[in-house]
Predicted model as a PDB file, atoms N, CA, C, CB and O in Angstrom, pLDDT in the B-factor column:
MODEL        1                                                                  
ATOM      1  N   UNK A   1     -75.761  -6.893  11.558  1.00 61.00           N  
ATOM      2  CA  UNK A   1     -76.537  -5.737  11.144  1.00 61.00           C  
ATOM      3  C   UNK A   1     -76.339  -4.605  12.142  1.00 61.00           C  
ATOM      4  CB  UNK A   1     -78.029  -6.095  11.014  1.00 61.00           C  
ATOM      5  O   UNK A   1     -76.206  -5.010  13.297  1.00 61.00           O  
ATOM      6  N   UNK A   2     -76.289  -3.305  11.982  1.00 63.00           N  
ATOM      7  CA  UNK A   2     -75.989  -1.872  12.709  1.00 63.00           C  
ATOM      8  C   UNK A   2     -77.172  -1.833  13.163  1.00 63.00           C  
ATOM      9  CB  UNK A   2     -75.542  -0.499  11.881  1.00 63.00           C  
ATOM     10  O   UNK A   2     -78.144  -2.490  12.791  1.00 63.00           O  
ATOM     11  N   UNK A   3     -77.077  -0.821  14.225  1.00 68.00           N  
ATOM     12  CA  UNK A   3     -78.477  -0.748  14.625  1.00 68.00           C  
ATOM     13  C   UNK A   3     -79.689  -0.010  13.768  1.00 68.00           C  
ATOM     14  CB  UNK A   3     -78.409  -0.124  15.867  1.00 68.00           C  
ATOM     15  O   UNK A   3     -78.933   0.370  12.874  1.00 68.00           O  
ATOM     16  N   UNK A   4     -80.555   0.324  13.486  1.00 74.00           N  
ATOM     17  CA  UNK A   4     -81.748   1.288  12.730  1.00 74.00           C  
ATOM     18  C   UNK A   4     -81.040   2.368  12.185  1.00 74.00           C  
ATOM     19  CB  UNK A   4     -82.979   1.944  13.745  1.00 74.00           C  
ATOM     20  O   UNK A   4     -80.871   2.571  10.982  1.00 74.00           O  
ATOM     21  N   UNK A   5     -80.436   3.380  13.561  1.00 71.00           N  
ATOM     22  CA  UNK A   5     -80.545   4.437  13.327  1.00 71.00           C  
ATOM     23  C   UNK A   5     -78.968   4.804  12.437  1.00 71.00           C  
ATOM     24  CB  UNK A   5     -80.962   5.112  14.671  1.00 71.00           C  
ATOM     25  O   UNK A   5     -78.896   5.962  12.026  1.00 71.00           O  
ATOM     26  N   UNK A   6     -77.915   4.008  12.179  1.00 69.00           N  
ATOM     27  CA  UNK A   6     -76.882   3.484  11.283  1.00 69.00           C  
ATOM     28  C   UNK A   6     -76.591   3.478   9.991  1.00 69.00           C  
ATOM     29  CB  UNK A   6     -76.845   2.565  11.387  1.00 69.00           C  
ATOM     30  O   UNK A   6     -75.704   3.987   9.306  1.00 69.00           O  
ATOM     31  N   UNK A   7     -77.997   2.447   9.684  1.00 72.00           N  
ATOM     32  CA  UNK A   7     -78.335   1.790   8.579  1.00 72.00           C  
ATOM     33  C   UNK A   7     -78.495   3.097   6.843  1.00 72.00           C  
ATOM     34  CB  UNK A   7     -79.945   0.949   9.209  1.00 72.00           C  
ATOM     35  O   UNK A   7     -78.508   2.813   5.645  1.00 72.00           O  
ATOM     36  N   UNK A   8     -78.572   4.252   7.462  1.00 75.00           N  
ATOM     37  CA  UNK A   8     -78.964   5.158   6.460  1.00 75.00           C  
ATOM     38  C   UNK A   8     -77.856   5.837   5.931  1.00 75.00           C  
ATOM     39  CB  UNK A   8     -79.904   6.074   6.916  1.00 75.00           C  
ATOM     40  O   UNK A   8     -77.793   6.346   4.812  1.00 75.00           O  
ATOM     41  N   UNK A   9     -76.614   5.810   7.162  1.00 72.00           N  
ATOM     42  CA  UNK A   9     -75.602   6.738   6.579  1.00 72.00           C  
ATOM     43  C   UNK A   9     -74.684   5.564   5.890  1.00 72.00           C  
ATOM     44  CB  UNK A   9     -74.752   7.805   7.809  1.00 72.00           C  
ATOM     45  O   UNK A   9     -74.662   4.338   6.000  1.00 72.00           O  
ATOM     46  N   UNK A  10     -73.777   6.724   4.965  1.00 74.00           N  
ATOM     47  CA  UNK A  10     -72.757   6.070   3.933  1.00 74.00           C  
ATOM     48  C   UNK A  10     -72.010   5.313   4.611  1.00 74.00           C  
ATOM     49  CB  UNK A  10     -71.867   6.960   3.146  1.00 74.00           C  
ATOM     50  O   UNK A  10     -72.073   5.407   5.837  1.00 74.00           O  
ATOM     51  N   UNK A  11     -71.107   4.364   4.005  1.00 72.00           N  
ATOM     52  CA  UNK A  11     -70.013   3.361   4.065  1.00 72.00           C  
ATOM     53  C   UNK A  11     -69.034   4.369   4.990  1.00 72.00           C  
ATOM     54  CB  UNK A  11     -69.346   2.802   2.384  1.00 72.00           C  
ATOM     55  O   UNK A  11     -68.700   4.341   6.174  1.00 72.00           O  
ATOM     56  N   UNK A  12     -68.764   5.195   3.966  1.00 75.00           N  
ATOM     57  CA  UNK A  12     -67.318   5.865   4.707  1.00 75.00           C  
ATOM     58  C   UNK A  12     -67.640   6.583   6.152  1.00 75.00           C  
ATOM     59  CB  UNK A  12     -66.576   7.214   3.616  1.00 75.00           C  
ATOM     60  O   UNK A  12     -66.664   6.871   6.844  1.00 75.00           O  
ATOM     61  N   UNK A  13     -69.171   6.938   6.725  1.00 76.00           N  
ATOM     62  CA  UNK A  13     -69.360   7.765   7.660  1.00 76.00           C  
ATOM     63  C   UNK A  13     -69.321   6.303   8.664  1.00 76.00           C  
ATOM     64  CB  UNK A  13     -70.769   8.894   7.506  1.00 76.00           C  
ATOM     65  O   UNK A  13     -68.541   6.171   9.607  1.00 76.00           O  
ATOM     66  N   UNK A  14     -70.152   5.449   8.313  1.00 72.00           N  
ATOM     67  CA  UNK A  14     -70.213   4.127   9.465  1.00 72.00           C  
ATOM     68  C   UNK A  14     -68.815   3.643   9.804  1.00 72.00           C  
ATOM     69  CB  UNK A  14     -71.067   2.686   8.841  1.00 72.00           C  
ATOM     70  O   UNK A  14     -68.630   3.250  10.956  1.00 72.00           O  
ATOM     71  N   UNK A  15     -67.547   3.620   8.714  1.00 73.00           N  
ATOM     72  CA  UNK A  15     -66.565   3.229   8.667  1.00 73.00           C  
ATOM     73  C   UNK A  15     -65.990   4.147   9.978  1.00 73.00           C  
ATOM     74  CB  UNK A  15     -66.044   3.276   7.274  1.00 73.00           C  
ATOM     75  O   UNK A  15     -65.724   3.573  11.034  1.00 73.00           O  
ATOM     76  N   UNK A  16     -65.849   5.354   9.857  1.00 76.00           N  
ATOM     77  CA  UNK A  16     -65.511   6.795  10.534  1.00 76.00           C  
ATOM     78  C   UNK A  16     -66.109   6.663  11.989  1.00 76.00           C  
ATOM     79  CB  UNK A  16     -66.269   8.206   9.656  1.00 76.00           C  
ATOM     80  O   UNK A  16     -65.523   7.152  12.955  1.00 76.00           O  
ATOM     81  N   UNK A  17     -67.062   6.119  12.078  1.00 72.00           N  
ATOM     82  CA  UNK A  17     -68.211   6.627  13.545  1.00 72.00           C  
ATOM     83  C   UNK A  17     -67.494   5.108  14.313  1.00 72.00           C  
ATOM     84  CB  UNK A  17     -70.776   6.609  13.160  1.00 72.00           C  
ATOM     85  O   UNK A  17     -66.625   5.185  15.181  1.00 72.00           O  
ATOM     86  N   UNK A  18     -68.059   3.771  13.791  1.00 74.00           N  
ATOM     87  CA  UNK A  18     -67.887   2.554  14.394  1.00 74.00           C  
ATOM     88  C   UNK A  18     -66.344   2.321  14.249  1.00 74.00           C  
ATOM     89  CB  UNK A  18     -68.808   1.432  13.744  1.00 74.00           C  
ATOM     90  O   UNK A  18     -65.913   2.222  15.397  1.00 74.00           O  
ATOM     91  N   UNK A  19     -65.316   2.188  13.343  1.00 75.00           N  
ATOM     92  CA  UNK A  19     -64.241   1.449  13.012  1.00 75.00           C  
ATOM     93  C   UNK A  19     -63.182   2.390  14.125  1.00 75.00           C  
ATOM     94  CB  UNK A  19     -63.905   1.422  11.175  1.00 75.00           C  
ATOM     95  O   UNK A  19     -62.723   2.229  15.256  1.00 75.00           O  
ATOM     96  N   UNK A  20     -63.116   3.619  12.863  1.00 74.00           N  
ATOM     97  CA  UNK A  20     -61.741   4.842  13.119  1.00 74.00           C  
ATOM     98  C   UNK A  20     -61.613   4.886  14.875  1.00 74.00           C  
ATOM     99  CB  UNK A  20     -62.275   6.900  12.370  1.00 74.00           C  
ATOM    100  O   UNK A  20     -60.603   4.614  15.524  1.00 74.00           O  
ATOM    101  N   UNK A  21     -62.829   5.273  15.358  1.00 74.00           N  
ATOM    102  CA  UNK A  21     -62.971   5.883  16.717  1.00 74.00           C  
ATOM    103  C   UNK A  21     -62.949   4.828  18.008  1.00 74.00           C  
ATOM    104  CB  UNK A  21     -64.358   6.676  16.711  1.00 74.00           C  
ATOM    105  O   UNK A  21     -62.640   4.895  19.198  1.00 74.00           O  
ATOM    106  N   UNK A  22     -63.521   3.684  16.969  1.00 78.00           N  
ATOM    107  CA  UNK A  22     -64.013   2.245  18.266  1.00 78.00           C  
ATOM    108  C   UNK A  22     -63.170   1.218  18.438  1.00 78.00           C  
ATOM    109  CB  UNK A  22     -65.381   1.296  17.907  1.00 78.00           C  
ATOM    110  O   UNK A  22     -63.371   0.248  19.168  1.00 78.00           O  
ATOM    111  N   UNK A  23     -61.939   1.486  17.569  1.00 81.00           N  
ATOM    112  CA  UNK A  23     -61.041   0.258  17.854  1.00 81.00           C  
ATOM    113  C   UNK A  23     -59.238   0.838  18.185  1.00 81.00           C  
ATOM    114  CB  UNK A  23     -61.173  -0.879  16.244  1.00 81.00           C  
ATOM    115  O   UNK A  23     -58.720   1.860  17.736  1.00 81.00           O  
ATOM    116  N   UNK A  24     -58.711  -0.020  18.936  1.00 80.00           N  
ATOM    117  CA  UNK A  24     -57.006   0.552  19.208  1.00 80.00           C  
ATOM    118  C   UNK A  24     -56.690  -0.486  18.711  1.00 80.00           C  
ATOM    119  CB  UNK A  24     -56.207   0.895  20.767  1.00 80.00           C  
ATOM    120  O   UNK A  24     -57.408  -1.453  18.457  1.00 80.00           O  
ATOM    121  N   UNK A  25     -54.910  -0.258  18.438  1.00 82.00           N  
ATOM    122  CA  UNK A  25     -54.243  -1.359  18.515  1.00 82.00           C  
ATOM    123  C   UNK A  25     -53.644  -1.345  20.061  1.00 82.00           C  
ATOM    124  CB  UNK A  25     -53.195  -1.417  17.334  1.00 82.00           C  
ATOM    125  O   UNK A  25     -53.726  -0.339  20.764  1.00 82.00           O  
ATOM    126  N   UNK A  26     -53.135  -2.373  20.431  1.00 86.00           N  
ATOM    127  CA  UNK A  26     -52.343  -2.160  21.954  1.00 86.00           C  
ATOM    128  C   UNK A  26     -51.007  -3.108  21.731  1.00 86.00           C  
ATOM    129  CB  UNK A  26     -53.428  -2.814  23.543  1.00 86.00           C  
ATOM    130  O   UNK A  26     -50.741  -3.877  20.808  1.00 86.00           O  
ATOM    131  N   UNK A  27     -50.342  -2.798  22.805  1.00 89.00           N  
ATOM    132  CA  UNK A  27     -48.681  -2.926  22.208  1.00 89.00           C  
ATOM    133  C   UNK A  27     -48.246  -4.353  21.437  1.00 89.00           C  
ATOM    134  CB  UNK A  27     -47.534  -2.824  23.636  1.00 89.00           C  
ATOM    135  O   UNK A  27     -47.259  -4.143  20.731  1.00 89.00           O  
ATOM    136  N   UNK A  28     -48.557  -5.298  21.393  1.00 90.00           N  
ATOM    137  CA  UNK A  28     -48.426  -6.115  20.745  1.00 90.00           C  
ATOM    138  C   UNK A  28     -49.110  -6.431  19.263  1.00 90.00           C  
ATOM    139  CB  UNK A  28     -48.567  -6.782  21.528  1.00 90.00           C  
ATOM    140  O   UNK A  28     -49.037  -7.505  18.665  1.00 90.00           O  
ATOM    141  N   UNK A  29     -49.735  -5.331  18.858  1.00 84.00           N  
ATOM    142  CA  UNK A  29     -50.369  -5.303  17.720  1.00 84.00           C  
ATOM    143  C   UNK A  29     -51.660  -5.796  17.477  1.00 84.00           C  
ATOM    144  CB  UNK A  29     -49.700  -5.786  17.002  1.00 84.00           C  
ATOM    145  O   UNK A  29     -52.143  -5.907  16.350  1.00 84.00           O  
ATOM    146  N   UNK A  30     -52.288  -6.129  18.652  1.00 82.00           N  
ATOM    147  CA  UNK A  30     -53.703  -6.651  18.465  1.00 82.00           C  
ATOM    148  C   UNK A  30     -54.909  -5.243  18.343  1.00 82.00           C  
ATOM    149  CB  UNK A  30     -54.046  -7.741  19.951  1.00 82.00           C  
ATOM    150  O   UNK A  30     -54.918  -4.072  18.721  1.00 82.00           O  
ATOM    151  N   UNK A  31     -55.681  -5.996  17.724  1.00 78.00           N  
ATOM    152  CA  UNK A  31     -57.088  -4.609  17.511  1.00 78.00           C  
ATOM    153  C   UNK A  31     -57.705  -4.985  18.656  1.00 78.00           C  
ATOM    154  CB  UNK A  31     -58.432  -4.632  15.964  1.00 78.00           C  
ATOM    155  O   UNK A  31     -57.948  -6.170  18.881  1.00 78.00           O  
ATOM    156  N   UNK A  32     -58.058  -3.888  19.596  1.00 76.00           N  
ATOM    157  CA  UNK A  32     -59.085  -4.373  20.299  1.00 76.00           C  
ATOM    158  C   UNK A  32     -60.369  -3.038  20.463  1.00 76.00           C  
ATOM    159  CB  UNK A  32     -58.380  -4.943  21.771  1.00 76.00           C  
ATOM    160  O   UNK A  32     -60.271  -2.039  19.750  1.00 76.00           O  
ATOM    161  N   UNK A  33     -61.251  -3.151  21.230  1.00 74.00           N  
ATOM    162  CA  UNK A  33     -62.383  -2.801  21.088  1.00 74.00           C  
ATOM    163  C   UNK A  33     -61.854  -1.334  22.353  1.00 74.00           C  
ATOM    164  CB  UNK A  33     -63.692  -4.186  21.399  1.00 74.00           C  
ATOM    165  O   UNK A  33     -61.011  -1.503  23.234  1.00 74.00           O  
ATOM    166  N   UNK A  34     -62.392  -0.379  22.176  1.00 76.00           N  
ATOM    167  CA  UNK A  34     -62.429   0.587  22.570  1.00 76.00           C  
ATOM    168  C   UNK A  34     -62.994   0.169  24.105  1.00 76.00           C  
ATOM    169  CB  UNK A  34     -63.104   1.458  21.636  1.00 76.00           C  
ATOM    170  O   UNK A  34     -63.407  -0.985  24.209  1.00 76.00           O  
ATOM    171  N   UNK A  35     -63.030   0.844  25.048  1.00 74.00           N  
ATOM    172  CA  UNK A  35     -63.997   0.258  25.991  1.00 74.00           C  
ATOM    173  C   UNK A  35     -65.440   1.738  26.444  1.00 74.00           C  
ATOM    174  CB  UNK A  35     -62.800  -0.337  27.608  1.00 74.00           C  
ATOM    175  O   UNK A  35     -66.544   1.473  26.920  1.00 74.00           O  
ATOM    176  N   UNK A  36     -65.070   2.778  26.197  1.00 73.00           N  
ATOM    177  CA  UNK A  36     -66.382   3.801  25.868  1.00 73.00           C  
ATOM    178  C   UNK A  36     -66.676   4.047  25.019  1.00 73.00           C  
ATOM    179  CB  UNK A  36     -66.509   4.842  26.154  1.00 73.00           C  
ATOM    180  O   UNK A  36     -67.330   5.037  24.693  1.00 73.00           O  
ATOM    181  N   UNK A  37     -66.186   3.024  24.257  1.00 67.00           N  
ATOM    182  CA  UNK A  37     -67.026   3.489  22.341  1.00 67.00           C  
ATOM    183  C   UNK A  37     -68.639   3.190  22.781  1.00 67.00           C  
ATOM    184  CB  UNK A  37     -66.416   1.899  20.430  1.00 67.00           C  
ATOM    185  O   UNK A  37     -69.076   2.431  23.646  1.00 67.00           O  
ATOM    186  N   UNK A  38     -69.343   4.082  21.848  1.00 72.00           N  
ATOM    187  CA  UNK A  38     -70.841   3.901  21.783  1.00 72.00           C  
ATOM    188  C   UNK A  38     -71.089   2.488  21.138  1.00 72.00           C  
ATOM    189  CB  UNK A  38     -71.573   5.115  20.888  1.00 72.00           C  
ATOM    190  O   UNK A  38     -72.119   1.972  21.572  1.00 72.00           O  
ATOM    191  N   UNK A  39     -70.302   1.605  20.064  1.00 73.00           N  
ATOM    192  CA  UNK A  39     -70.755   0.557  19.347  1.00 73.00           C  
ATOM    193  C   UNK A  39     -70.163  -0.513  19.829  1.00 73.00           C  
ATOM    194  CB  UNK A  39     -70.591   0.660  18.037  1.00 73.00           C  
ATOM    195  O   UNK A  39     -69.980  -1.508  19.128  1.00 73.00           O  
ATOM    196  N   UNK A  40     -69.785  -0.436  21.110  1.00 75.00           N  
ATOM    197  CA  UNK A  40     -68.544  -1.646  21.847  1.00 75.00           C  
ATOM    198  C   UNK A  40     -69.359  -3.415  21.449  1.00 75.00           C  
ATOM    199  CB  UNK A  40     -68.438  -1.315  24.336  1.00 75.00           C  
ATOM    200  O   UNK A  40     -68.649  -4.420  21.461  1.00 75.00           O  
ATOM    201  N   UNK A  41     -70.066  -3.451  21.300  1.00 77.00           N  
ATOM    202  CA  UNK A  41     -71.187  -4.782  20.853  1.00 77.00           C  
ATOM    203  C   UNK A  41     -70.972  -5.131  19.807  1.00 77.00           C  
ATOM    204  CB  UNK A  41     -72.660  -4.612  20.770  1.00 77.00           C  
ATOM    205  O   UNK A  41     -70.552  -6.246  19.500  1.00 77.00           O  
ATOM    206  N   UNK A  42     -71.337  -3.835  18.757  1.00 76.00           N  
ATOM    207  CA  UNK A  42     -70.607  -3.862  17.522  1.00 76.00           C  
ATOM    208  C   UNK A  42     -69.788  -4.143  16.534  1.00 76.00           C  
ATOM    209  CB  UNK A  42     -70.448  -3.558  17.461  1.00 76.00           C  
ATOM    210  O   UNK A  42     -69.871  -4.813  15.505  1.00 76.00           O  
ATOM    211  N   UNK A  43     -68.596  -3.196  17.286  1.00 77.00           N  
ATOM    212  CA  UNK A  43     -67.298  -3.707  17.131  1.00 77.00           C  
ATOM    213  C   UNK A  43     -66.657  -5.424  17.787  1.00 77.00           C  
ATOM    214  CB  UNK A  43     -66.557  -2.515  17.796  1.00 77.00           C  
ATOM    215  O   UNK A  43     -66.007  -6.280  17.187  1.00 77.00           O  
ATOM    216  N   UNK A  44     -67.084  -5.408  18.960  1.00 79.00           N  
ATOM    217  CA  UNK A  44     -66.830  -7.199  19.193  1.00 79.00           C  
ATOM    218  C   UNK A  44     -67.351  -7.959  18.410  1.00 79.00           C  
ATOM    219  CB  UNK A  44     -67.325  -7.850  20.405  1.00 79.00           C  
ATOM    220  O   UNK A  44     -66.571  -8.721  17.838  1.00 79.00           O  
ATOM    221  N   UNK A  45     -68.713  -8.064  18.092  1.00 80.00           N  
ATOM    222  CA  UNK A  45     -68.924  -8.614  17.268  1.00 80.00           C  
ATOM    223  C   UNK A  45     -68.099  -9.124  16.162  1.00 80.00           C  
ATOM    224  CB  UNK A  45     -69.601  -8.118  17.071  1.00 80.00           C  
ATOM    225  O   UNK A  45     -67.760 -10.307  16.129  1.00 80.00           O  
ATOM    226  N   UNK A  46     -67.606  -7.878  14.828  1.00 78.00           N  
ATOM    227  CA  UNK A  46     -67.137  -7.649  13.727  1.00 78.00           C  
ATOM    228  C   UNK A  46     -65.718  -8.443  14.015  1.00 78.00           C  
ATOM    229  CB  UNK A  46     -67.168  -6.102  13.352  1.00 78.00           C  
ATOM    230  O   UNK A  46     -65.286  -9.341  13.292  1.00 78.00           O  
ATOM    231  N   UNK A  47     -65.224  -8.061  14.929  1.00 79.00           N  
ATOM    232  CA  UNK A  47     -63.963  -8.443  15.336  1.00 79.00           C  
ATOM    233  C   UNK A  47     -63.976 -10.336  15.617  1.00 79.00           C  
ATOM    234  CB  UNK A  47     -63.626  -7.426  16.808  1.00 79.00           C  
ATOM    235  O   UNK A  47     -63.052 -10.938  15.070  1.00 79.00           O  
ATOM    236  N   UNK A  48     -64.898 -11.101  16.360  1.00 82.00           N  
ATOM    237  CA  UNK A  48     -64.768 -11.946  15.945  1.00 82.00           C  
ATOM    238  C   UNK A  48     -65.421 -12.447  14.645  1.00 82.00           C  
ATOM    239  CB  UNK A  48     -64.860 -12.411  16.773  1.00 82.00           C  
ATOM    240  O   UNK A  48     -64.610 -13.261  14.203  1.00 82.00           O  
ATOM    241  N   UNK A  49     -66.220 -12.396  14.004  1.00 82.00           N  
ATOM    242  CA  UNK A  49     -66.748 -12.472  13.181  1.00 82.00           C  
ATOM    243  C   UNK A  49     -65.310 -12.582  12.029  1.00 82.00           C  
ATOM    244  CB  UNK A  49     -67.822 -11.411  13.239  1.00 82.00           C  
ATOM    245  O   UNK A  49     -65.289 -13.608  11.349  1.00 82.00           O  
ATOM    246  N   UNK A  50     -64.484 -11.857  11.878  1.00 81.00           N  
ATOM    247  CA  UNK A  50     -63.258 -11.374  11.100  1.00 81.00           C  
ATOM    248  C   UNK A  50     -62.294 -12.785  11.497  1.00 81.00           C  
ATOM    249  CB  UNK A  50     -62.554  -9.616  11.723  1.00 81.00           C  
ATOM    250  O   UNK A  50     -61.816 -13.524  10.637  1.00 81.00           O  
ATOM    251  N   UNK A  51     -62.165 -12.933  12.660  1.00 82.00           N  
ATOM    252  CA  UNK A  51     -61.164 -13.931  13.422  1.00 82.00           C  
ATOM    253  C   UNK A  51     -61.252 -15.342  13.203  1.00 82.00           C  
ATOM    254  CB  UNK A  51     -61.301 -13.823  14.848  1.00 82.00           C  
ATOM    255  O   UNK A  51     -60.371 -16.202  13.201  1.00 82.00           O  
ATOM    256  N   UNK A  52     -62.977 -15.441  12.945  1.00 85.00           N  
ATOM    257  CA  UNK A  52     -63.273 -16.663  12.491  1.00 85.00           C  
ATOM    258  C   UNK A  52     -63.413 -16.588  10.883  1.00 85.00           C  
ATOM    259  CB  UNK A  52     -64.529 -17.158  13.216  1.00 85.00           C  
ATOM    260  O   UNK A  52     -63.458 -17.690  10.335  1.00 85.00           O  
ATOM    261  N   UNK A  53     -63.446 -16.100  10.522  1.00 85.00           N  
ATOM    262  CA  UNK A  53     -62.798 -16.039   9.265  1.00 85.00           C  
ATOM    263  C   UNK A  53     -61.658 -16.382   8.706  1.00 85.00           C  
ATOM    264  CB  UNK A  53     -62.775 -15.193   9.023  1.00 85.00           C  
ATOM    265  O   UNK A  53     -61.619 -17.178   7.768  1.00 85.00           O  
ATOM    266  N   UNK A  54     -60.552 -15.796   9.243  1.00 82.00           N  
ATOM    267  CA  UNK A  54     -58.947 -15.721   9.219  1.00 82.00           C  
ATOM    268  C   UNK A  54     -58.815 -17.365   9.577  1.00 82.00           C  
ATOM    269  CB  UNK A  54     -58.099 -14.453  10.556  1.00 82.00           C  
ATOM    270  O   UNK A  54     -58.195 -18.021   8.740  1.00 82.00           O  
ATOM    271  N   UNK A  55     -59.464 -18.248  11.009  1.00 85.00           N  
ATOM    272  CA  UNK A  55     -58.722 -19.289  11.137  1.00 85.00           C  
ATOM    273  C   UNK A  55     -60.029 -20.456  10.201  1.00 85.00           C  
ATOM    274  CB  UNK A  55     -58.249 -19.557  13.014  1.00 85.00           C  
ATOM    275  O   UNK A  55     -59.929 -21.667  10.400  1.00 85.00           O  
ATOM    276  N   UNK A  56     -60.966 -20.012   9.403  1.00 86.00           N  
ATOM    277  CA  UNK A  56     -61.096 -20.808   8.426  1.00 86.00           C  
ATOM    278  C   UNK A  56     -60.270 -20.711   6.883  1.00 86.00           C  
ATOM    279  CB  UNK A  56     -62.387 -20.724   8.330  1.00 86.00           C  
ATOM    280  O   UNK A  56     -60.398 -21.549   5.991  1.00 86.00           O  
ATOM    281  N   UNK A  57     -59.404 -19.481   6.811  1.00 86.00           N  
ATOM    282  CA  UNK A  57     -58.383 -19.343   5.632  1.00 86.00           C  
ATOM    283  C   UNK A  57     -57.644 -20.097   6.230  1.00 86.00           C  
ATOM    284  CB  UNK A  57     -57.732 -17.993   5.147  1.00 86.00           C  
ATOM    285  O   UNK A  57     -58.374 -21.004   5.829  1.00 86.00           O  
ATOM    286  N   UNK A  58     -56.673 -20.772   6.980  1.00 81.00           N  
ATOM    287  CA  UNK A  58     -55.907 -21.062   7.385  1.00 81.00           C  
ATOM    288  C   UNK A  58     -55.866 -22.484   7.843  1.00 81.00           C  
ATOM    289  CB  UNK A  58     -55.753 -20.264   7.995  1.00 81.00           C  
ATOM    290  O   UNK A  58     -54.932 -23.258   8.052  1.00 81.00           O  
ATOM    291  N   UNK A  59     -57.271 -22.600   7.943  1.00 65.00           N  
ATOM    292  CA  UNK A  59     -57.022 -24.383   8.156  1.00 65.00           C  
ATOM    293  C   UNK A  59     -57.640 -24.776   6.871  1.00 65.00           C  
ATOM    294  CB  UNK A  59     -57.930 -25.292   9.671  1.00 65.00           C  
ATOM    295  O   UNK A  59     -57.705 -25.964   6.556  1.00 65.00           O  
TER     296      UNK A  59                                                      
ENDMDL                                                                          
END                                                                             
């Protein structure tokens, strides 16, 4: 869950604020978490959350 003050704006603005701005790729192609993003908790989160996902498709 986003925090409170999050929760009100659209898909595409949360997408824009947390995703676009809070994550890199770095040279080997991995996503990783910004490290002065405002949602750095956030985004880790989502990110494993996603990962454990992927290695329950897979096994």
């Amino acid at each position: 869950m986003p925090p409170e003050a999050l929760l009100t704006l659209l898909r595409k603005t949360l997408f824009r604020q947390i995703f676009q701005k809070g994550l890199r790729l770095d040279k080997t192609g991995k996503v990783l978490a910004r490290r002065r993003s405002k949602y750095t908790w956030h985004l880790r989160r989502q990110l494993c959350k996603t990962e454990r996902m992927r290695l329950e498709i897979i096994a």
